[in-house]
PQR file with spaces between the fields and no chain letter, atoms N, CA, C, O and H, PARSE charges and radii, in Angstrom:
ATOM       1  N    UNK     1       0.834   -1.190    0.000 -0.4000 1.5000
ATOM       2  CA   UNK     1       0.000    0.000    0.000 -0.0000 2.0000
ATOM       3  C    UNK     1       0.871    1.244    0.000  0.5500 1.7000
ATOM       4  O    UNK     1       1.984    1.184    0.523 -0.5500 1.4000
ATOM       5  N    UNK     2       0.461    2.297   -0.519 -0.4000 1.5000
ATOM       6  CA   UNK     2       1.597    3.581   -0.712 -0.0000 2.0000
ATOM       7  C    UNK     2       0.275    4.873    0.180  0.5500 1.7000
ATOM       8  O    UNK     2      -0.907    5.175    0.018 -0.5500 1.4000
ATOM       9  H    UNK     2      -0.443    2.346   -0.944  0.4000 1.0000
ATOM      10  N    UNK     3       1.240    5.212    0.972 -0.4000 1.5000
ATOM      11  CA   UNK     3       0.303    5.830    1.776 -0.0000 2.0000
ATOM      12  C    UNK     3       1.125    7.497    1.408  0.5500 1.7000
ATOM      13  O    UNK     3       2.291    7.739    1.719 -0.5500 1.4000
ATOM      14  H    UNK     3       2.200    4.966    1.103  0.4000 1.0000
ATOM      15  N    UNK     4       0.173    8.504    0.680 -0.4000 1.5000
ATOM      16  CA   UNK     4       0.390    9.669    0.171 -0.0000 2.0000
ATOM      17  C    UNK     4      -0.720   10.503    1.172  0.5500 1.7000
ATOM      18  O    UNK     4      -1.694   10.115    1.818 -0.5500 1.4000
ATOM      19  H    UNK     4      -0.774    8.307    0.427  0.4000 1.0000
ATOM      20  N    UNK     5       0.122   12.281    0.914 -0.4000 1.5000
ATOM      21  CA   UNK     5      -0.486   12.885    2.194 -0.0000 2.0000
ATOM      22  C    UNK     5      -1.192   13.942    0.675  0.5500 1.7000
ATOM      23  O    UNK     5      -0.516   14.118   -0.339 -0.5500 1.4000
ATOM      24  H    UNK     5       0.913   12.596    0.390  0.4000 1.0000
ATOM      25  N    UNK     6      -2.409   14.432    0.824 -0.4000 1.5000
ATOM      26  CA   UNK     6      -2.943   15.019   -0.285 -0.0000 2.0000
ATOM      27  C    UNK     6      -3.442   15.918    0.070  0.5500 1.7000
ATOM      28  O    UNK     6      -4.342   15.774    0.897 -0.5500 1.4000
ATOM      29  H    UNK     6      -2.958   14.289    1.648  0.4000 1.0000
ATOM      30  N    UNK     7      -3.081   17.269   -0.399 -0.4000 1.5000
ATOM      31  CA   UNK     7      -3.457   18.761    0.491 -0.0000 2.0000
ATOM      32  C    UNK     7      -4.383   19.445   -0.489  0.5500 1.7000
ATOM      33  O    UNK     7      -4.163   19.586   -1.692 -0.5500 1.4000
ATOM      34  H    UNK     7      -2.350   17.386   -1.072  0.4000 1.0000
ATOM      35  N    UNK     8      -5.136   19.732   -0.016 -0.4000 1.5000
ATOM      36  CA   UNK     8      -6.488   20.235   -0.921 -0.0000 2.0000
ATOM      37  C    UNK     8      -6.465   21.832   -0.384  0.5500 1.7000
ATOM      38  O    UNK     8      -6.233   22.248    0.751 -0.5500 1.4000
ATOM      39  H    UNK     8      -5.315   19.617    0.961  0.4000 1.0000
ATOM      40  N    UNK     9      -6.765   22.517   -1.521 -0.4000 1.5000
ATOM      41  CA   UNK     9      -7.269   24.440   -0.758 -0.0000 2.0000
ATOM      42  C    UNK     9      -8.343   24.312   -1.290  0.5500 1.7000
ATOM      43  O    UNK     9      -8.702   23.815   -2.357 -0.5500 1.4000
ATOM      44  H    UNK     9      -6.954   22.179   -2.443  0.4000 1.0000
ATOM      45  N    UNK    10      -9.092   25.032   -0.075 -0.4000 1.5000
ATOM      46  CA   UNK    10     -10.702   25.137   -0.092 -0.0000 2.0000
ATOM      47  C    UNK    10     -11.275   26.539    0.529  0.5500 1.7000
ATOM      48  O    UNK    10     -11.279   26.858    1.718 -0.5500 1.4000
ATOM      49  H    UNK    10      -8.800   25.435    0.792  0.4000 1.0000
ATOM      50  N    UNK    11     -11.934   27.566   -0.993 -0.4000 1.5000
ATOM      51  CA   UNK    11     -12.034   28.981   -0.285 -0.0000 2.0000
ATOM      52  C    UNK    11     -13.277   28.722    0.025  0.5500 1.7000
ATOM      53  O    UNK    11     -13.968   27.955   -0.646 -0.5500 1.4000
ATOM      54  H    UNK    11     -11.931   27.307   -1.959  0.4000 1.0000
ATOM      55  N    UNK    12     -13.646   29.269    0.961 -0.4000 1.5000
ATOM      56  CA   UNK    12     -14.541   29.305    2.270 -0.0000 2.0000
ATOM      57  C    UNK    12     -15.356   31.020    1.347  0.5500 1.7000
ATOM      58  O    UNK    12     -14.961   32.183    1.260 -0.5500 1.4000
ATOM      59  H    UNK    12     -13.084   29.891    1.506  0.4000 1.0000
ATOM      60  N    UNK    13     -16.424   30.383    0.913 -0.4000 1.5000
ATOM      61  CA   UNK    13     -17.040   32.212    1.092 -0.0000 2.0000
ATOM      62  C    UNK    13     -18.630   32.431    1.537  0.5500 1.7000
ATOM      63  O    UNK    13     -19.661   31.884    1.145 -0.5500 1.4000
ATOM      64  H    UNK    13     -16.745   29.438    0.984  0.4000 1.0000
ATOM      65  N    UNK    14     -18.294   33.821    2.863 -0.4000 1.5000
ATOM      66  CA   UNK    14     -19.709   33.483    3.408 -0.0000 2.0000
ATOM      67  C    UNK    14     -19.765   35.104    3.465  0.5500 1.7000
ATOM      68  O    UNK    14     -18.751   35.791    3.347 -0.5500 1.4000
ATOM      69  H    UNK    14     -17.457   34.265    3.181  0.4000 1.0000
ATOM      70  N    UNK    15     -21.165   35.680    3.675 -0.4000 1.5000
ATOM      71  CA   UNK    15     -21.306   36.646    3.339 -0.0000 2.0000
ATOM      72  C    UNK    15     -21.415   37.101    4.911  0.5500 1.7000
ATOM      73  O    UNK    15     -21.603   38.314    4.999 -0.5500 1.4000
ATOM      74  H    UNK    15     -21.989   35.122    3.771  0.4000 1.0000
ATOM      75  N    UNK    16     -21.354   36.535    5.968 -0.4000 1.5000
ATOM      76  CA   UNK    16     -20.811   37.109    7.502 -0.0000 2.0000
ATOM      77  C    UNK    16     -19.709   37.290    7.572  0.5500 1.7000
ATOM      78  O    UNK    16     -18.996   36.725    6.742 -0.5500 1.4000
ATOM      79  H    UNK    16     -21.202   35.549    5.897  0.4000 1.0000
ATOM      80  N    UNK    17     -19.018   38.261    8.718 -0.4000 1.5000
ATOM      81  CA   UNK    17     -17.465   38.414    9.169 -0.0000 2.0000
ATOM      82  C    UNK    17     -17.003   37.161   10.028  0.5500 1.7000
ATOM      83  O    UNK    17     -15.835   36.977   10.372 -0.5500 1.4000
ATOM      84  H    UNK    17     -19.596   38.719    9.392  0.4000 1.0000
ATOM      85  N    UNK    18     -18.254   36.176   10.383 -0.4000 1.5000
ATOM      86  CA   UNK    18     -17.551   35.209   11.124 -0.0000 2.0000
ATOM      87  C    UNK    18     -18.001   34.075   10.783  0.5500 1.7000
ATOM      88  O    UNK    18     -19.011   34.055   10.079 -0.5500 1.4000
ATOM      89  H    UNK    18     -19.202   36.326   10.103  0.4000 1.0000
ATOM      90  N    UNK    19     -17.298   32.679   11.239 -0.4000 1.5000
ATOM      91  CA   UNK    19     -17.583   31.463   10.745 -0.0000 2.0000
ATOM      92  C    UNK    19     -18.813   30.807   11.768  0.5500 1.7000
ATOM      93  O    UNK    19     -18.876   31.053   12.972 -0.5500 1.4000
ATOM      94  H    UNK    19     -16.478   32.695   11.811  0.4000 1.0000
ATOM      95  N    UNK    20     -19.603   30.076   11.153 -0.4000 1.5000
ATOM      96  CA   UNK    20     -20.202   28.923   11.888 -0.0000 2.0000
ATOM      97  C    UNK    20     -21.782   29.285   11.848  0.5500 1.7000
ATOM      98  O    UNK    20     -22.462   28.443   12.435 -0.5500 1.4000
ATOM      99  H    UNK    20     -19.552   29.876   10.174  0.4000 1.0000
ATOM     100  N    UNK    21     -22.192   29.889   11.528 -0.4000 1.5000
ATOM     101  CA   UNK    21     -23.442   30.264   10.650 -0.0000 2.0000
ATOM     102  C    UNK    21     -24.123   31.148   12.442  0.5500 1.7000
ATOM     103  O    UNK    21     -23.675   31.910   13.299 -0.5500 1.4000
ATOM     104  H    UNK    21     -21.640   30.573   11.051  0.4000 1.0000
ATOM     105  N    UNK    22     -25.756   30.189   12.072 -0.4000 1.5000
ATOM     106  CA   UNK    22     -26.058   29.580   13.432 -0.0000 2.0000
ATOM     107  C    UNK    22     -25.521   29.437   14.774  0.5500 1.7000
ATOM     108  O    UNK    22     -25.874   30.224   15.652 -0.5500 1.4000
ATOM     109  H    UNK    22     -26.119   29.571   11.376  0.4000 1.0000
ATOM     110  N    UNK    23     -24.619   28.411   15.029 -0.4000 1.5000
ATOM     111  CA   UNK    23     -23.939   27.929   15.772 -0.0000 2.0000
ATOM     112  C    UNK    23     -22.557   28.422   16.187  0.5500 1.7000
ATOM     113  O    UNK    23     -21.763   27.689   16.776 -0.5500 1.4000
ATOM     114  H    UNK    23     -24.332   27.772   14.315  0.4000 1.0000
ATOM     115  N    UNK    24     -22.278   29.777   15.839 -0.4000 1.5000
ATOM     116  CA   UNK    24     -20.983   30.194   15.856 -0.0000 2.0000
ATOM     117  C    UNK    24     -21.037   30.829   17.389  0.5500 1.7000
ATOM     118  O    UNK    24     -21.932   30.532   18.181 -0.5500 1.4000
ATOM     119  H    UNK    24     -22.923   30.372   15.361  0.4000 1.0000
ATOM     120  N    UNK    25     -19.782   31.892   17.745 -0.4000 1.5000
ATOM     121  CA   UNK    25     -19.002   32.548   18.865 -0.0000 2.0000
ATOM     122  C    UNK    25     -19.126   33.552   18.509  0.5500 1.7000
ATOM     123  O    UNK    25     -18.633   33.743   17.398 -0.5500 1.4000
ATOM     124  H    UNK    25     -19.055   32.134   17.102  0.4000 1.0000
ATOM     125  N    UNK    26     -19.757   34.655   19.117 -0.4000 1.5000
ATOM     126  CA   UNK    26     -19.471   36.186   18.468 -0.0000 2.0000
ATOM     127  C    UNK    26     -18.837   37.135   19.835  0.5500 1.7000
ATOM     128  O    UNK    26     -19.238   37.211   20.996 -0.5500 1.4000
ATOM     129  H    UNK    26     -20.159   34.500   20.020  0.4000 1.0000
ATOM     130  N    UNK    27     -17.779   37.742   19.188 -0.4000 1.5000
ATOM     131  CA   UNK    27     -17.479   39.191   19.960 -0.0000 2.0000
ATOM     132  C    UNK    27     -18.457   39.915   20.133  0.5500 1.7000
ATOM     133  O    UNK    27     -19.531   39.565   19.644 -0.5500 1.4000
ATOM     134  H    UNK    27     -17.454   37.679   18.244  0.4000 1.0000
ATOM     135  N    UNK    28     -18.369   40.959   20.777 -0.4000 1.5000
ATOM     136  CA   UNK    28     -19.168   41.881   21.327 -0.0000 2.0000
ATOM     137  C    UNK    28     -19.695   42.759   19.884  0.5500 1.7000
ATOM     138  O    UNK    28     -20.835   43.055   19.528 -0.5500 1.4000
ATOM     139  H    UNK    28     -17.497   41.243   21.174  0.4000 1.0000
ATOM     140  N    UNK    29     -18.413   43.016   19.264 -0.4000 1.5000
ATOM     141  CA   UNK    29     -18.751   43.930   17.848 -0.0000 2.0000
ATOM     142  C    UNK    29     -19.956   43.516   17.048  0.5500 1.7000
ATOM     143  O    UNK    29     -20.992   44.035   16.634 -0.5500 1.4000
ATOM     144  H    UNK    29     -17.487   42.776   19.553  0.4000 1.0000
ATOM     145  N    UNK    30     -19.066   41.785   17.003 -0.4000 1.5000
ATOM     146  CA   UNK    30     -19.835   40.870   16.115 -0.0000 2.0000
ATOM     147  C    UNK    30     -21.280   41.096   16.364  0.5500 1.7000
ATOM     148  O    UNK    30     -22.056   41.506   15.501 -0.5500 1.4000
ATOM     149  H    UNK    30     -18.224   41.363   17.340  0.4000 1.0000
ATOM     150  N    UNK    31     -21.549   40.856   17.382 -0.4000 1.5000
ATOM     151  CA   UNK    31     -22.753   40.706   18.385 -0.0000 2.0000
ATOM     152  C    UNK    31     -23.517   42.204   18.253  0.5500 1.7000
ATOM     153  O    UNK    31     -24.736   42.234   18.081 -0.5500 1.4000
ATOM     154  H    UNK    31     -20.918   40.522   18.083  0.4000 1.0000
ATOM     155  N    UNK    32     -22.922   43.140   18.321 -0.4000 1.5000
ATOM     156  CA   UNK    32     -23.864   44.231   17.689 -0.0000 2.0000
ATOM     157  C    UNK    32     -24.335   44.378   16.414  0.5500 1.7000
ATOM     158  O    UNK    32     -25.459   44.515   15.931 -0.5500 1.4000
ATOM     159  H    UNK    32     -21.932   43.115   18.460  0.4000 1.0000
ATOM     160  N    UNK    33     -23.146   44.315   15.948 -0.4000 1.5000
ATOM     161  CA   UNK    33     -23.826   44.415   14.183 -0.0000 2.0000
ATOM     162  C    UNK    33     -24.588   43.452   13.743  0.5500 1.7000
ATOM     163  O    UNK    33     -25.401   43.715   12.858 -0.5500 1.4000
ATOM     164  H    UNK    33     -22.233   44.203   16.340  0.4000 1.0000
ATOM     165  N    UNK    34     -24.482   42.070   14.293 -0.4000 1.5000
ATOM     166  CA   UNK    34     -25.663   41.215   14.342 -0.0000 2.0000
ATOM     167  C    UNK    34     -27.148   41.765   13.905  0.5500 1.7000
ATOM     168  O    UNK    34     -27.795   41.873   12.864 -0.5500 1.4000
ATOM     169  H    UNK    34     -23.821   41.857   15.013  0.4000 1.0000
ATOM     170  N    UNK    35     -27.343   42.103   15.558 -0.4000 1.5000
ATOM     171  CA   UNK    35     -28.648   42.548   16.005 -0.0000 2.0000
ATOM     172  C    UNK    35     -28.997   44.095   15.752  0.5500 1.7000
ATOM     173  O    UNK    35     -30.132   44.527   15.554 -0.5500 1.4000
ATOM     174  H    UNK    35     -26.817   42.016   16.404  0.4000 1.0000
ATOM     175  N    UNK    36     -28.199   44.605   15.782 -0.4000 1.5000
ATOM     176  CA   UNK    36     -28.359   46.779   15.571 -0.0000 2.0000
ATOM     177  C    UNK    36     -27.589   47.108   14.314  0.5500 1.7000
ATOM     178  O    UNK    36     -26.999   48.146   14.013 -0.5500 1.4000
ATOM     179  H    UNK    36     -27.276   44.255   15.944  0.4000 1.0000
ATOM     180  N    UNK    37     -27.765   45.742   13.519 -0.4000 1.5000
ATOM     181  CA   UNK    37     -26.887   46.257   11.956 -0.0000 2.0000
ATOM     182  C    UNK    37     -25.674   46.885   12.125  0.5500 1.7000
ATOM     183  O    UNK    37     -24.780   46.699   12.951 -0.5500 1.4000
ATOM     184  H    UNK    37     -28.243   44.899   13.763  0.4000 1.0000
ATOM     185  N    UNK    38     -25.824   47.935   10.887 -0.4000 1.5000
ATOM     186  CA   UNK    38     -24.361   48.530   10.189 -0.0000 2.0000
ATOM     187  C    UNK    38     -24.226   49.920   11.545  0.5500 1.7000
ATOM     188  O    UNK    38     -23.110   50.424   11.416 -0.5500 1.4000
ATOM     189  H    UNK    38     -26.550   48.086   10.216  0.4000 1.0000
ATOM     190  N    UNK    39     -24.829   50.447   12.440 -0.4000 1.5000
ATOM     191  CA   UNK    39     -24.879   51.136   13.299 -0.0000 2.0000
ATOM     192  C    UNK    39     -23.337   50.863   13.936  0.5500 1.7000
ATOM     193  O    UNK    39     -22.831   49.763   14.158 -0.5500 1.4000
ATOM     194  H    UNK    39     -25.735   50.037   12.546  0.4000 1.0000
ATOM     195  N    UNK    40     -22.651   52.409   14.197 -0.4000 1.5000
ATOM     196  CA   UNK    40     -21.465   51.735   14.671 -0.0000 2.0000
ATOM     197  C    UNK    40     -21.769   51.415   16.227  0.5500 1.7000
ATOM     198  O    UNK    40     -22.672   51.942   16.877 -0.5500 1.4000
ATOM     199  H    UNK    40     -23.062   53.302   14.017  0.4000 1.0000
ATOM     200  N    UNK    41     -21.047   50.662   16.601 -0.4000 1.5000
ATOM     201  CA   UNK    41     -20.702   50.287   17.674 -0.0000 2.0000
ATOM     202  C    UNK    41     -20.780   51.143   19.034  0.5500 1.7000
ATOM     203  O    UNK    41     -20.815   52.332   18.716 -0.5500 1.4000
ATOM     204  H    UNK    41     -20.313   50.234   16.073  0.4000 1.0000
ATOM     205  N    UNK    42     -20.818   50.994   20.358 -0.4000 1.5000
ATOM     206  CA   UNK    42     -19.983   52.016   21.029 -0.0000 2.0000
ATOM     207  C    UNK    42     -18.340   51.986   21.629  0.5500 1.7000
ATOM     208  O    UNK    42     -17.560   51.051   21.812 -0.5500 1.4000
ATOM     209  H    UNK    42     -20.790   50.029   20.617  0.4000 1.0000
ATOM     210  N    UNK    43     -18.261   52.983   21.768 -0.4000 1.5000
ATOM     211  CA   UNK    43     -15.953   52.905   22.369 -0.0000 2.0000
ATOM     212  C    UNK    43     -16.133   51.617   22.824  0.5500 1.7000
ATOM     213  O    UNK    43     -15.441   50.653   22.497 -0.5500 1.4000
ATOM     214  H    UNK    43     -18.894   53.742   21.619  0.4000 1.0000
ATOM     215  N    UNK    44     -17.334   51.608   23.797 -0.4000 1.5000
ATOM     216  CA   UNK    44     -16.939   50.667   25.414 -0.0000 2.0000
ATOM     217  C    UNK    44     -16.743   49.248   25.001  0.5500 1.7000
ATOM     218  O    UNK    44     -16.341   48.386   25.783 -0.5500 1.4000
ATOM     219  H    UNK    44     -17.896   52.391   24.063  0.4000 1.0000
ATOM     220  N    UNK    45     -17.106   48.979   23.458 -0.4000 1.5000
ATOM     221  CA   UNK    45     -16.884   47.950   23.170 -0.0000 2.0000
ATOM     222  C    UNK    45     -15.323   47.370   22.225  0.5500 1.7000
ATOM     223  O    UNK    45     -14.871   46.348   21.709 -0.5500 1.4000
ATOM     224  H    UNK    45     -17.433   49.679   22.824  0.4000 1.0000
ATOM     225  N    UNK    46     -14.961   48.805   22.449 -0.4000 1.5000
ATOM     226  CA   UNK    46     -13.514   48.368   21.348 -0.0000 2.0000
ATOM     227  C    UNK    46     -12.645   46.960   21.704  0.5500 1.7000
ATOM     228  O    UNK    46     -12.298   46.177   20.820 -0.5500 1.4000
ATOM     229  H    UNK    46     -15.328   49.636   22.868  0.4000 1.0000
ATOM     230  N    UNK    47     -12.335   46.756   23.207 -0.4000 1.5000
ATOM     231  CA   UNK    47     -11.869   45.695   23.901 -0.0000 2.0000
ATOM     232  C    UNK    47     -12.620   44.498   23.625  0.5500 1.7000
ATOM     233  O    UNK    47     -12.408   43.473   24.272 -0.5500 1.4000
ATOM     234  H    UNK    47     -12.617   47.393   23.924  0.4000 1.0000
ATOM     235  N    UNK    48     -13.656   44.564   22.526 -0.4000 1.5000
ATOM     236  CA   UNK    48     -14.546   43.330   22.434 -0.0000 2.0000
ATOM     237  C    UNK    48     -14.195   41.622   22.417  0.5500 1.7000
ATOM     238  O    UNK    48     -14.975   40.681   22.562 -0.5500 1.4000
ATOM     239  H    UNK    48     -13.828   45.396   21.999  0.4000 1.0000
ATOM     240  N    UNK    49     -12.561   41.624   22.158 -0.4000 1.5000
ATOM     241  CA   UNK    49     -11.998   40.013   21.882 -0.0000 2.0000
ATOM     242  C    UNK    49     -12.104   39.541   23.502  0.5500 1.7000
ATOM     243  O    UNK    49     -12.032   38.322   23.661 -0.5500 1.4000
ATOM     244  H    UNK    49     -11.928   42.389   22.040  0.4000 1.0000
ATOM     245  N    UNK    50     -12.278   40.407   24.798 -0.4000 1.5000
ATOM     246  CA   UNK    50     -12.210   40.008   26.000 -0.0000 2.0000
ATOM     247  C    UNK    50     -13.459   38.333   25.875  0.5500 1.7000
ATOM     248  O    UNK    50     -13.253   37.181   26.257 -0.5500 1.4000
ATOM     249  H    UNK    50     -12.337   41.397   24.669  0.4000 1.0000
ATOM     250  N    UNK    51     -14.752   38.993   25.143 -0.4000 1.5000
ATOM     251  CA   UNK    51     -15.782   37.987   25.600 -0.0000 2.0000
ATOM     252  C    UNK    51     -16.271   37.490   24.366  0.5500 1.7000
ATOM     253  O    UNK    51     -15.982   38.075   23.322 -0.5500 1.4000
ATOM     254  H    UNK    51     -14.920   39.929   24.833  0.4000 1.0000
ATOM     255  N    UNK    52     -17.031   36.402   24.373 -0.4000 1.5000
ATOM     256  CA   UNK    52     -17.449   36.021   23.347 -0.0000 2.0000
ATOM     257  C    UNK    52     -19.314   35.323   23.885  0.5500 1.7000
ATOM     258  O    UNK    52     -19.368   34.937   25.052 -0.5500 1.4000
ATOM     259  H    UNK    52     -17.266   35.927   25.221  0.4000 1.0000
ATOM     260  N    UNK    53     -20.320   35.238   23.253 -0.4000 1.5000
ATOM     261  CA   UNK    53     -21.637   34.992   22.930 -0.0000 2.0000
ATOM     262  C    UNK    53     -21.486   33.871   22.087  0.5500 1.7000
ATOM     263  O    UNK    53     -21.233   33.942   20.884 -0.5500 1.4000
ATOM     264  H    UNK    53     -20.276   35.551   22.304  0.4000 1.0000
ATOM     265  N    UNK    54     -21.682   32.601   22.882 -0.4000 1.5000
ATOM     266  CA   UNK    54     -22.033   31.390   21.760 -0.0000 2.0000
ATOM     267  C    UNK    54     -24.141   31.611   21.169  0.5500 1.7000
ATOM     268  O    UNK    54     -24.992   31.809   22.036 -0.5500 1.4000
ATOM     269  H    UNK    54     -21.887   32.543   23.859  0.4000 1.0000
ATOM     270  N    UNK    55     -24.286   31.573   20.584 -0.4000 1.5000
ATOM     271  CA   UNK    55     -25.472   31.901   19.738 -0.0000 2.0000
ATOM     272  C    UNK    55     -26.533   30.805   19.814  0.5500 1.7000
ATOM     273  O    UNK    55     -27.661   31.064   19.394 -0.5500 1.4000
ATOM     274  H    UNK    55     -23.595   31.413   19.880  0.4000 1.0000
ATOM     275  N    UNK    56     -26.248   29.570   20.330 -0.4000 1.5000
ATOM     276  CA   UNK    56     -26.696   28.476   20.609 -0.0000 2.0000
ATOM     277  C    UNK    56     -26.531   27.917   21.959  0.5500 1.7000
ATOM     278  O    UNK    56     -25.608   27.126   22.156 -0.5500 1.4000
ATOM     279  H    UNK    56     -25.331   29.360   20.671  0.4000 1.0000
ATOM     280  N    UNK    57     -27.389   28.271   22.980 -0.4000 1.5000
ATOM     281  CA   UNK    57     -27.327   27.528   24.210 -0.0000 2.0000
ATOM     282  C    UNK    57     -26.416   26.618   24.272  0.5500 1.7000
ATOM     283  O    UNK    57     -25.842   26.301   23.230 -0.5500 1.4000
ATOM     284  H    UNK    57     -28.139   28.914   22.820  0.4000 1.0000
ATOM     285  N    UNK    58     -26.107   26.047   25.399 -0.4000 1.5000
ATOM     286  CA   UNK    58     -25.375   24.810   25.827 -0.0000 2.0000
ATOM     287  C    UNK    58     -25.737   24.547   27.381  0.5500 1.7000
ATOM     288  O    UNK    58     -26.147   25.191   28.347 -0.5500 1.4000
ATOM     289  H    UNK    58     -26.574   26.304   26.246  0.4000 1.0000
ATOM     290  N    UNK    59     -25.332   23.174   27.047 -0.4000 1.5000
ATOM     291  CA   UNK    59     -25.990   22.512   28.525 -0.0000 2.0000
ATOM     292  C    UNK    59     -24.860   22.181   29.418  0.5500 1.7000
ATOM     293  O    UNK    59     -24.139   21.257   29.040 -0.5500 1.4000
ATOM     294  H    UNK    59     -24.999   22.651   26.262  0.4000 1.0000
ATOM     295  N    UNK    60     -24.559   22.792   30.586 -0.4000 1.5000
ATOM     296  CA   UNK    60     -23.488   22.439   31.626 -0.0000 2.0000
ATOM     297  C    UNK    60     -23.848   21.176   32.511  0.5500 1.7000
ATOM     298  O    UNK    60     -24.987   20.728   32.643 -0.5500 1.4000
ATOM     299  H    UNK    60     -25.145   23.542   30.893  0.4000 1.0000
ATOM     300  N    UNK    61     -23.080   20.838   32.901 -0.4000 1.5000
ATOM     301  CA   UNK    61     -23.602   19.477   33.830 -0.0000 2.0000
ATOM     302  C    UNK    61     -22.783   19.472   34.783  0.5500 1.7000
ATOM     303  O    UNK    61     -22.862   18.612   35.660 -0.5500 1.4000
ATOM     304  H    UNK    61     -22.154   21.202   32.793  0.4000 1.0000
């Protein structure tokens, strides 16, 4: 058997700034322009990489 390593490029195009549709992680930014559109932002959020909003519940146990 000849075991070969085969590297594929695959462009990704989505018409959001972030990945995972649905089910994704959003910054604070993210997370505004979401919901309050193209509206900018406020300052207080410039530090926004601190937190992130998963968009889909999850269950702790």
């Amino acid at each position: 058997n000849d075991l070969r390593l085969t590297i594929d490029q695959v462009l990704h195009m989505d018409r959001n700034d972030y990945y995972g549709g649905e089910s994704s992680s959003l910054d604070l930014v993210q997370l505004w322009k979401r919901f309050r559109g193209d509206n900018k932002p406020p300052e207080q959020l410039d530090s926004s990489k601190e937190y992130n909003v998963d968009m889909i519940p999850k269950v702790l146990f």
